[in-house]
MARFI-844132 format. One record per atom (N, C-alpha, C, O): residue number from 1; x, y, z; atom name. Coordinates in nm, 4 decimals, decimal comma. Layout:
<milos>
MILO  kero         x         y         z  sero
MILO   NUM         X         Y         Z    CA
...
</milos>
This chain:
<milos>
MILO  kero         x         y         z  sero
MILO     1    4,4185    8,8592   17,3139     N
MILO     1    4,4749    8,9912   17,2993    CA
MILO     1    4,3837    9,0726   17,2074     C
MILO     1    4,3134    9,0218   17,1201     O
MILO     2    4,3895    9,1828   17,2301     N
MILO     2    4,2481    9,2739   17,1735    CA
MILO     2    4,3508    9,3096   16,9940     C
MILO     2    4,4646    9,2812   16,9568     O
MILO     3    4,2451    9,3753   16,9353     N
MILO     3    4,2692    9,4202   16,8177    CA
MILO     3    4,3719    9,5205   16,8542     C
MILO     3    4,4863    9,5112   16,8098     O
MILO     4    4,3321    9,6246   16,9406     N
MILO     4    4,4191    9,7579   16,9266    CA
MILO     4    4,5836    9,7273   16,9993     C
MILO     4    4,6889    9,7873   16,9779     O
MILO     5    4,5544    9,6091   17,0920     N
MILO     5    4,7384    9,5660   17,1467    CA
MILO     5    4,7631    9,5522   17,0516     C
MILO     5    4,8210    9,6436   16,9930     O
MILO     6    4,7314    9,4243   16,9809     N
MILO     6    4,8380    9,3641   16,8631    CA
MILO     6    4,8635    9,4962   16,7639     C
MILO     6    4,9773    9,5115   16,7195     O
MILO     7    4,7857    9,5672   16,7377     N
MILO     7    4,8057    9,6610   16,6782    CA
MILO     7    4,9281    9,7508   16,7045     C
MILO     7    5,0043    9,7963   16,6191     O
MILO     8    4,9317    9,7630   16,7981     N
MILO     8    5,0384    9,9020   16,9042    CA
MILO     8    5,1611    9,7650   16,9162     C
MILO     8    5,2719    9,7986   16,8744     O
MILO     9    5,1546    9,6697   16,9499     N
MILO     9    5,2814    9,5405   16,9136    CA
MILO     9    5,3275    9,5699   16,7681     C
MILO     9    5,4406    9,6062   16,7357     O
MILO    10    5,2270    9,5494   16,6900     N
MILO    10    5,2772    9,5126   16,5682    CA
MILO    10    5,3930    9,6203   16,5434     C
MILO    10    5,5130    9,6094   16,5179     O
MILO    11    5,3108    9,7234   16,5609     N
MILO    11    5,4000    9,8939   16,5204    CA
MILO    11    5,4905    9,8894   16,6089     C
MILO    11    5,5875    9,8858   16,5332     O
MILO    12    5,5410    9,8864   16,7279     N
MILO    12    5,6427    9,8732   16,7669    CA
MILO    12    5,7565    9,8148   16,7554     C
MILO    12    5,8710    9,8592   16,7637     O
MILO    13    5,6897    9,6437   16,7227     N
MILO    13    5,8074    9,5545   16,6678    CA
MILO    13    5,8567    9,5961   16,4943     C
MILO    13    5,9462    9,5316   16,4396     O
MILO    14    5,7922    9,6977   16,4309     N
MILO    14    5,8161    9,7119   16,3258    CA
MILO    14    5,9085    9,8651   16,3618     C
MILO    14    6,0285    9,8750   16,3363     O
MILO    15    5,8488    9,9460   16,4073     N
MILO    15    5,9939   10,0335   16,4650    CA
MILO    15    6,1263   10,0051   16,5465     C
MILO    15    6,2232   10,0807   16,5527     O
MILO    16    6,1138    9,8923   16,6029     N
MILO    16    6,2442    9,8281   16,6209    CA
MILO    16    6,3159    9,7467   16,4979     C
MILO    16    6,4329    9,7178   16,5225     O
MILO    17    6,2831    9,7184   16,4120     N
MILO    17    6,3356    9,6610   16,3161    CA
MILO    17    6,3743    9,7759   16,2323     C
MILO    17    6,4944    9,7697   16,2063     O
MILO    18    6,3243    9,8639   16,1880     N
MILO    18    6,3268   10,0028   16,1142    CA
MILO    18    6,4747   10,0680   16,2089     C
MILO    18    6,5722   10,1066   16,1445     O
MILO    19    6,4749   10,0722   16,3241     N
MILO    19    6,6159   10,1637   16,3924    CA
MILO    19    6,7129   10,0317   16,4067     C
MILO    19    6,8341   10,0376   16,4273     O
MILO    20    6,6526    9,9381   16,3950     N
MILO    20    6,7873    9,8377   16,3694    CA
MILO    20    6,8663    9,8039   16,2367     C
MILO    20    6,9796    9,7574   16,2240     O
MILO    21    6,7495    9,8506   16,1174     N
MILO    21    6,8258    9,8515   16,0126    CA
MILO    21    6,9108    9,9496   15,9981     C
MILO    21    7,0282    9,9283   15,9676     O
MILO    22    6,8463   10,1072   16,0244     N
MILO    22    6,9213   10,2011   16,0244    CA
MILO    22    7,0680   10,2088   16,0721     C
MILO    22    7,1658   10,2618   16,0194     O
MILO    23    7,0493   10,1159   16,2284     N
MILO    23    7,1716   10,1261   16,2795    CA
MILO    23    7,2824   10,0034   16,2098     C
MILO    23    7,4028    9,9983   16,2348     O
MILO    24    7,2331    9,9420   16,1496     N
MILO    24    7,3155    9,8643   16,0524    CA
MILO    24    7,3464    9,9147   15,9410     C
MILO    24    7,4387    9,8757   15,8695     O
MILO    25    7,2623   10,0161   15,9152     N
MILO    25    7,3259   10,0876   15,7597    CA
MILO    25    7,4612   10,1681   15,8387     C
MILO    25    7,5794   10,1648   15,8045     O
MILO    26    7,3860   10,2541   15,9782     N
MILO    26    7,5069   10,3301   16,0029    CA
MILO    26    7,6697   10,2572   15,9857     C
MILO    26    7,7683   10,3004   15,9261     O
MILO    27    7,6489   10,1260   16,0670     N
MILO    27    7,7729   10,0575   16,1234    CA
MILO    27    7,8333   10,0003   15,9901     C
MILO    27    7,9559    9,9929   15,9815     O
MILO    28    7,7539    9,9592   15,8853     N
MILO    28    7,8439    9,9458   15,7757    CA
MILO    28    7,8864   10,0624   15,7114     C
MILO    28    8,0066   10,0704   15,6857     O
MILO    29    7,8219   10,1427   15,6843     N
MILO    29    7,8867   10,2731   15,6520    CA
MILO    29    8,0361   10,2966   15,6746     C
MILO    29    8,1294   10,3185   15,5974     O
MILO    30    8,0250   10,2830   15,8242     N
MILO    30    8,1592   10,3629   15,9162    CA
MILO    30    8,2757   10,2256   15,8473     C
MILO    30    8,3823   10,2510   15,7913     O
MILO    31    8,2352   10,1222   15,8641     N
MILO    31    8,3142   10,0037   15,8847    CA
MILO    31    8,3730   10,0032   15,6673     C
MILO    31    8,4727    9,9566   15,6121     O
MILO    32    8,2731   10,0647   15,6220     N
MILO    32    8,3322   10,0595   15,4550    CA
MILO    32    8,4081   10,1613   15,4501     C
MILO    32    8,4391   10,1789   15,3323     O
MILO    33    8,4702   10,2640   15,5395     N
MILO    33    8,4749   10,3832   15,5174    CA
MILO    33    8,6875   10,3422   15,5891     C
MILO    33    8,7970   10,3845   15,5522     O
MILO    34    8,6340   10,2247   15,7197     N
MILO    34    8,7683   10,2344   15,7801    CA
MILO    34    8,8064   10,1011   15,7157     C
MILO    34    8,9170   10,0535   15,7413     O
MILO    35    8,7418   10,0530   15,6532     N
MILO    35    8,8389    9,9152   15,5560    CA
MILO    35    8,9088   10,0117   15,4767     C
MILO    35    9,0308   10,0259   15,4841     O
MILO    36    8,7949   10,1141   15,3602     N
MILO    36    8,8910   10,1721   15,2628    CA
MILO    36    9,0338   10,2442   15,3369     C
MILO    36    9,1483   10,2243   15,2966     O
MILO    37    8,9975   10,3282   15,4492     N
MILO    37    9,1181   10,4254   15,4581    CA
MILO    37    9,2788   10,3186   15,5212     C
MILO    37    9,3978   10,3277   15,4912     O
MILO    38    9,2171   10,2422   15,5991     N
MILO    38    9,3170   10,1214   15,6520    CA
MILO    38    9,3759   10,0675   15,5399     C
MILO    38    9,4987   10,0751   15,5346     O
MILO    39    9,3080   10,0065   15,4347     N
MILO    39    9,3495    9,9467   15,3369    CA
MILO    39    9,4598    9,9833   15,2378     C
MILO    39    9,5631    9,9231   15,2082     O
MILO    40    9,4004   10,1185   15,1877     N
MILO    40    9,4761   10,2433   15,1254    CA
MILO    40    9,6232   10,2801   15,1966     C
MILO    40    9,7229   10,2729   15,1246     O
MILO    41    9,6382   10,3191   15,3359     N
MILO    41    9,7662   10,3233   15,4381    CA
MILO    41    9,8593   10,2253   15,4109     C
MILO    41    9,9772   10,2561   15,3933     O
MILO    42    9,8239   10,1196   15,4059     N
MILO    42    9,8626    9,9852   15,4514    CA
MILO    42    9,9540    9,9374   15,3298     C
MILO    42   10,0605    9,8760   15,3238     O
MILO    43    9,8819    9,9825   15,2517     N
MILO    43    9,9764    9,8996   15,0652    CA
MILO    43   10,0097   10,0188   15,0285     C
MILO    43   10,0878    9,9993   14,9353     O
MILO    44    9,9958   10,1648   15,0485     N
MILO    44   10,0822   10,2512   15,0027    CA
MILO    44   10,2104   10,3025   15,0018     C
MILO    44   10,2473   10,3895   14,9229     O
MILO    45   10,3209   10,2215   15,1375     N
MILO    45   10,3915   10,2497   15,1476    CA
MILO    45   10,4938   10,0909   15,0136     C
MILO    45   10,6094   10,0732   14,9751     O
MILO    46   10,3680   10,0235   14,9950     N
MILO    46   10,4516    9,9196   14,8925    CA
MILO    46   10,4898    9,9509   14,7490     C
MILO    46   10,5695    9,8920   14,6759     O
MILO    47   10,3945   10,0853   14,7200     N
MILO    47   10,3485   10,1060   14,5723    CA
MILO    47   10,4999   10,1641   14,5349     C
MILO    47   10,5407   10,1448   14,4204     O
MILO    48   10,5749   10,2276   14,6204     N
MILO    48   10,6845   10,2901   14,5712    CA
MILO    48   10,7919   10,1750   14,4978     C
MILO    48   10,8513   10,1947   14,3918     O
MILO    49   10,7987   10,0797   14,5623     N
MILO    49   10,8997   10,0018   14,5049    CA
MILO    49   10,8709    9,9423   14,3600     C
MILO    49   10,9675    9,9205   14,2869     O
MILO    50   10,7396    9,9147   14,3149     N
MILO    50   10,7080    9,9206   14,2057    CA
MILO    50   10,7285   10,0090   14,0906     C
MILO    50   10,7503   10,1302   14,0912     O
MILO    51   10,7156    9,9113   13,9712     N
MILO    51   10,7570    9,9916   13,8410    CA
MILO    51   10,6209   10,0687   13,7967     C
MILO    51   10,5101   10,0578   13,8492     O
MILO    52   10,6659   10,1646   13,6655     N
MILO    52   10,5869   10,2471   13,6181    CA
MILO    52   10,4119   10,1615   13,5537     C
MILO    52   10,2974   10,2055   13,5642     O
MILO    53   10,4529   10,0542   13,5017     N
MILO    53   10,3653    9,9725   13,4954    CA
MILO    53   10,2228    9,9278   13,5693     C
MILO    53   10,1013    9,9471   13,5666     O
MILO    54   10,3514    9,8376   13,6523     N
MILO    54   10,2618    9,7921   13,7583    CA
MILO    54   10,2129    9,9023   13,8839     C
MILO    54   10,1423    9,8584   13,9747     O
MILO    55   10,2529   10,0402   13,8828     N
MILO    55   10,1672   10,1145   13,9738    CA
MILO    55   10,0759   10,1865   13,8584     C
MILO    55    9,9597   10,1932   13,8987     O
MILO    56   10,0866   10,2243   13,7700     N
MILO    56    9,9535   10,1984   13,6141    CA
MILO    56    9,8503   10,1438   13,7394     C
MILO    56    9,7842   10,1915   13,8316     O
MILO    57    9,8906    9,9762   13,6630     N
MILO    57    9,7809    9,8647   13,7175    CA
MILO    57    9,7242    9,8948   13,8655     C
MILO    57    9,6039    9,8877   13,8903     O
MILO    58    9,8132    9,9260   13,9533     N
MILO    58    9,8031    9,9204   14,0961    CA
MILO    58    9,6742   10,0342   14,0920     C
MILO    58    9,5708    9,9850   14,1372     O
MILO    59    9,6600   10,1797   14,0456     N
MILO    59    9,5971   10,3183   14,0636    CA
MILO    59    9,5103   10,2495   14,0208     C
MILO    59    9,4307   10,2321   14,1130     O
MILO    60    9,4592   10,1696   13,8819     N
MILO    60    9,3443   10,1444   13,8403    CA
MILO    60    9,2855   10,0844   13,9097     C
MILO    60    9,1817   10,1313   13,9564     O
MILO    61    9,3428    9,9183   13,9535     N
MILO    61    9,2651    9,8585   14,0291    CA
MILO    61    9,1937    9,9148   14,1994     C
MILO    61    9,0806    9,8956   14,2441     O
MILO    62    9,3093    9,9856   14,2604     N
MILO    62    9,2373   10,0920   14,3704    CA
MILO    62    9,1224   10,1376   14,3200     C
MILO    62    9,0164   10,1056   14,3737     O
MILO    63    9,1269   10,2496   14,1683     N
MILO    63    8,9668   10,3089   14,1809    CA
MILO    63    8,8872   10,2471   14,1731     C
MILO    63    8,7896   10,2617   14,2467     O
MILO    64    8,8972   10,1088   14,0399     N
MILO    64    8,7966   10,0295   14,0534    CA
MILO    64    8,7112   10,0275   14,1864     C
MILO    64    8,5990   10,0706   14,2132     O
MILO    65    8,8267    9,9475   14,2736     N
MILO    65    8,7561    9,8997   14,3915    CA
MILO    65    8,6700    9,9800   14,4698     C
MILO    65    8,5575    9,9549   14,5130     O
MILO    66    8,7667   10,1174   14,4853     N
MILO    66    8,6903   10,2125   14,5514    CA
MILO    66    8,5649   10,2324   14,4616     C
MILO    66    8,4658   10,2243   14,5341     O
MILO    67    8,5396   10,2492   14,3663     N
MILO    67    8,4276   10,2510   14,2892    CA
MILO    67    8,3416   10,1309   14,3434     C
MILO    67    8,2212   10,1552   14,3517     O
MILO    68    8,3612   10,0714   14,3615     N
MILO    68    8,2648    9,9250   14,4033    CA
MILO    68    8,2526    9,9255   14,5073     C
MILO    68    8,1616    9,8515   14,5446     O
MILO    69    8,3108    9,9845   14,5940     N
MILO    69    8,3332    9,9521   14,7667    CA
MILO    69    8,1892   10,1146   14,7771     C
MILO    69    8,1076   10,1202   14,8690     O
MILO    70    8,1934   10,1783   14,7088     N
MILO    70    8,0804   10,3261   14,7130    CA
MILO    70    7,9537   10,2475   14,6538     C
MILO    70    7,8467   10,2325   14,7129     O
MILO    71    7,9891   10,1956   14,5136     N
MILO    71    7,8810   10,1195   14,4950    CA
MILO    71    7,7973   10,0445   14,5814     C
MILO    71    7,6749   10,0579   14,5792     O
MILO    72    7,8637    9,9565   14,6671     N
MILO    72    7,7956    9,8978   14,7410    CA
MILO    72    7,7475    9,9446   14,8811     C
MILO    72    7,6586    9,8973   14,9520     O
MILO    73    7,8389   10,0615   14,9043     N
MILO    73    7,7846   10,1344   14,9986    CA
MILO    73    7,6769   10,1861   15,0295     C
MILO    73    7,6154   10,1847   15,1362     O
MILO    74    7,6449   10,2535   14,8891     N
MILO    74    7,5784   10,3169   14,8154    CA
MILO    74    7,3922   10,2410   14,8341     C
MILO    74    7,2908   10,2918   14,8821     O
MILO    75    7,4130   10,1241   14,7806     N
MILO    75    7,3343    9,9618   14,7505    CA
MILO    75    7,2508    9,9525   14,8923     C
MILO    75    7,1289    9,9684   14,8997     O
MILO    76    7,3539    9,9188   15,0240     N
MILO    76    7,3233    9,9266   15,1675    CA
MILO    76    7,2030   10,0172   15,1923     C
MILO    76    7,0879    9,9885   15,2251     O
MILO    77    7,2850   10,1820   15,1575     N
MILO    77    7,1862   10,3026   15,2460    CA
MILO    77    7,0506   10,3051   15,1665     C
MILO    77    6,9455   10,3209   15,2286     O
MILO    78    7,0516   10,2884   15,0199     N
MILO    78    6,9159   10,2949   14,9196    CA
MILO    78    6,8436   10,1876   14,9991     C
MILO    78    6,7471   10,2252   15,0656     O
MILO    79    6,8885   10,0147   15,0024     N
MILO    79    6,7880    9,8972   14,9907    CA
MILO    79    6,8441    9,8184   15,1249     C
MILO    79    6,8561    9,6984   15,1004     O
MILO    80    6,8823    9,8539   15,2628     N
MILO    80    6,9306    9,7924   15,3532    CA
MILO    80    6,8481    9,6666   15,3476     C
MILO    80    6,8982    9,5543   15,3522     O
MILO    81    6,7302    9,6888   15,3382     N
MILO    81    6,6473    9,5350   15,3789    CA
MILO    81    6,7010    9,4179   15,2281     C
MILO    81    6,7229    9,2970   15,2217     O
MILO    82    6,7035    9,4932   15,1599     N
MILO    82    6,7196    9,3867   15,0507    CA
MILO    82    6,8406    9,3602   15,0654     C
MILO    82    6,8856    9,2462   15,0770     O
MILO    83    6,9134    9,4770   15,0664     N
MILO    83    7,0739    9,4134   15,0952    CA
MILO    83    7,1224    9,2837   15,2034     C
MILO    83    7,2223    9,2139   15,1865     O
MILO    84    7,0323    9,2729   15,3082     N
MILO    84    7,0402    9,2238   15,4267    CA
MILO    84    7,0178    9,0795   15,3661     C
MILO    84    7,1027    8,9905   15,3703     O
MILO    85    6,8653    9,0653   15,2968     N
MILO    85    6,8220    8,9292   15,2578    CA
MILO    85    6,8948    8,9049   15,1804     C
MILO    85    6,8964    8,7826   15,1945     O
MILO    86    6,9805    8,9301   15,0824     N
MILO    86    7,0554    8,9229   14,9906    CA
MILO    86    7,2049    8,8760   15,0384     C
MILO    86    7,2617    8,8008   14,9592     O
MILO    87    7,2786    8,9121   15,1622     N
MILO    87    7,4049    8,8541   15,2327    CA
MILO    87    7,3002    8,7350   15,3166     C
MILO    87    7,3482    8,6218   15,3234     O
MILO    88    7,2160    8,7479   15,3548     N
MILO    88    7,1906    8,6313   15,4138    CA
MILO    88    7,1524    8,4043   15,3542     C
MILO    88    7,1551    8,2864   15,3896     O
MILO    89    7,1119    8,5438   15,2022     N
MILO    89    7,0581    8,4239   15,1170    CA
MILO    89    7,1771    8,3399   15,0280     C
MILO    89    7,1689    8,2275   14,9784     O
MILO    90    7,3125    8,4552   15,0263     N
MILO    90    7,4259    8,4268   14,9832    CA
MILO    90    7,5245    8,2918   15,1351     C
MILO    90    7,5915    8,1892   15,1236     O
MILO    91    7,4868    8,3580   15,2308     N
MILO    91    7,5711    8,3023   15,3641    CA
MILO    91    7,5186    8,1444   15,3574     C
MILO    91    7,5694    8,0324   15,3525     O
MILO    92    7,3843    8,2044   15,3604     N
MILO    92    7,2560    8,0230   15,3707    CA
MILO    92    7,3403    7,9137   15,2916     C
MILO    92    7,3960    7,8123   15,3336     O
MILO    93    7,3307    7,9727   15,1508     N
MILO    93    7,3864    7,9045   15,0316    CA
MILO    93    7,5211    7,8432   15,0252     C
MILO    93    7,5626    7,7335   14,9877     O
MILO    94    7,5701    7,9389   15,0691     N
MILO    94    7,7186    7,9118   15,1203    CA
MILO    94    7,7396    7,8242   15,2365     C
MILO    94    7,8503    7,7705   15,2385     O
MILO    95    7,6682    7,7996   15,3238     N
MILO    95    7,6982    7,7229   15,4129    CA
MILO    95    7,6565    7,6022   15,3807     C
MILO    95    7,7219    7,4998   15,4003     O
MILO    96    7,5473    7,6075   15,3305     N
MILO    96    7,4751    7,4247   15,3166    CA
MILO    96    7,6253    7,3937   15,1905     C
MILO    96    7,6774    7,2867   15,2220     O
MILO    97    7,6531    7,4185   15,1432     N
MILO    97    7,7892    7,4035   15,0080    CA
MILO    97    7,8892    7,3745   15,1310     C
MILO    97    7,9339    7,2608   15,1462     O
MILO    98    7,9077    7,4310   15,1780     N
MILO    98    8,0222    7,3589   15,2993    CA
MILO    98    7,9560    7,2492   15,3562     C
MILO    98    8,0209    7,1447   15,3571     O
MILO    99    7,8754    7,2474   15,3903     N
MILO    99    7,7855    7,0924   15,4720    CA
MILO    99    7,8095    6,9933   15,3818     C
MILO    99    7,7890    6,8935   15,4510     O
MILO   100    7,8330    6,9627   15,2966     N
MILO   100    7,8359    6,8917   15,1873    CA
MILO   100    7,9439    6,8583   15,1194     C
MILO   100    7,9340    6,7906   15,0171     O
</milos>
């Protein structure tokens, strides 16, 4: 194969990886966006029966999360590739720990 194919390969297989990350930033995006709003629906109709206290606790721990759930959203769109090696190197790890 000549210099200039592999060349015009290389760049191609590297623009397919480039619109595949993208389209993985997109799809987590959407997918952090319908955990939060699902999530939020779902336990709000519980918060009423609770005391003054524990919906205190309940509001905080929501922003937290939502704070972390942007954070990491956030994490994705900046460093998708790192983010990627980073769930993968966690999954790896995690699985050989189950093999065992």
């Amino acid at each position: 194969m000549s210099d200039t194919v592999k060349a015009r390969t290389n760049g191609a297989d590297l623009d397919t990886v480039r619109d595949d990350i993208d389209t993985l930033r997109k799809d987590l995006a959407r997918l952090m966006e319908h955990v939060k709003s699902g999530a939020l629906h779902n336990i709000a109709g519980q918060v009423e029966d609770m005391s003054d206290e524990a919906r205190r606790l309940y509001n905080r721990a929501l922003t937290e999360g939502e704070r972390g759930a942007d954070a990491l959203a956030r994490q994705v769109e900046e460093r998708p590739l790192m983010t990627l090696l980073i769930a993968f190197g966690l999954g790896f790890i995690g699985g050989r720990m189950v093999l065992r």
